[in-house]
C-alpha positions in Angstrom: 117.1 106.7 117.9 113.2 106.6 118.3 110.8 109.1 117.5 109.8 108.9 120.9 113.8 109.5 122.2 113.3 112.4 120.0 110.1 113.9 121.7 111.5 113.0 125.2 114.6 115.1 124.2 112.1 117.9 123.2 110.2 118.3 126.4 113.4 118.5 128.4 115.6 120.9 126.5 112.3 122.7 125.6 113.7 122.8 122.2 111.8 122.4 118.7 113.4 119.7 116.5 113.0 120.0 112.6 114.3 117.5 110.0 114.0 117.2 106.3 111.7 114.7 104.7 112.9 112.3 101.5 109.6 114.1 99.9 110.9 117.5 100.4 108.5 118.4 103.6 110.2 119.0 106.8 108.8 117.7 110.0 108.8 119.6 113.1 108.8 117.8 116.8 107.6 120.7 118.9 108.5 121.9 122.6 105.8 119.9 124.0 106.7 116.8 121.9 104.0 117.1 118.9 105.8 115.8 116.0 103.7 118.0 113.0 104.5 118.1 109.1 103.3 121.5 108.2 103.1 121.1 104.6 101.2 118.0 104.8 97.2 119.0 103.6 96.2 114.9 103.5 96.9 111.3 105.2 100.5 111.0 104.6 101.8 107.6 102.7 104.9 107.6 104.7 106.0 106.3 107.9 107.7 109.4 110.3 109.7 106.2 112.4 111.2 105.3 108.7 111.7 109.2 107.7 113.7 109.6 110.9 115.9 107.0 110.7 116.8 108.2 107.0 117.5 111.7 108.2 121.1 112.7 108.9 120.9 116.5 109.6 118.3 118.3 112.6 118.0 121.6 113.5 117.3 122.4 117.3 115.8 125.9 118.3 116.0 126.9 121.7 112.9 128.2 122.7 112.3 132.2 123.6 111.3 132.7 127.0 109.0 135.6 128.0 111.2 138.3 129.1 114.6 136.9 127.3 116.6 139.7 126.1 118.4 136.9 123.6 116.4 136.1 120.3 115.6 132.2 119.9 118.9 130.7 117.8 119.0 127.0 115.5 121.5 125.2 115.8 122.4 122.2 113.3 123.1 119.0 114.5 124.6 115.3 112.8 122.3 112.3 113.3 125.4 111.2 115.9 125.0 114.1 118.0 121.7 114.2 118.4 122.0 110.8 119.1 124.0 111.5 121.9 122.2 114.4 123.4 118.9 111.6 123.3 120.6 109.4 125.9 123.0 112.1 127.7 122.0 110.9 131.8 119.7 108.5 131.2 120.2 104.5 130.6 118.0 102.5 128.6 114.7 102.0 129.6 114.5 105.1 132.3 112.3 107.5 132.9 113.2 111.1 135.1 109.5 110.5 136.1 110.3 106.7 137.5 112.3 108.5 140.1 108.7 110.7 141.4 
């Protein structure tokens, strides 16, 4: 699984994506698939390809619509699942937006 997998899955669930750091920062791959580090305040010496491939946990938050009577809930995820969910109807090398 790719960084990019993981902002592809982002945009189409329309869910935000957080998982932990080694340095103790969490990064955050957003609804529109901006992967941000908060905490970071300076050029990071770290690689997020190589953080994400270390990570084994994720949190997914469904996004609150305008209107929704339901608040926003996180669910936890292994690396496996989301692993899973990244490929769910699509082969390898396919885009939904090849089919436009």
């Amino acid at each position: 699984m790719k960084l990019a997998d993981l902002r592809k899955l982002a945009i189409r669930k329309q869910v935000r994506v957080r998982f932990p750091l080694k340095n103790g920062m969490e990064c955050v791959v957003n609804e529109k698939g901006v992967a941000q580090v908060p905490a970071l305040n300076a050029p990071p010496d770290f690689s997020l390809e190589e953080e994400l491939s270390a990570a084994g946990t994720f949190v997914l938050e469904a996004i609150a619509t305008p209107g929704a009577r339901v608040a926003a809930k996180a669910t936890m995820v292994s690396r496996v699942e989301l692993s899973g969910m990244t490929h769910d109807g699509t082969s390898p090398g396919h885009d939904e937006h090849d089919d436009e």
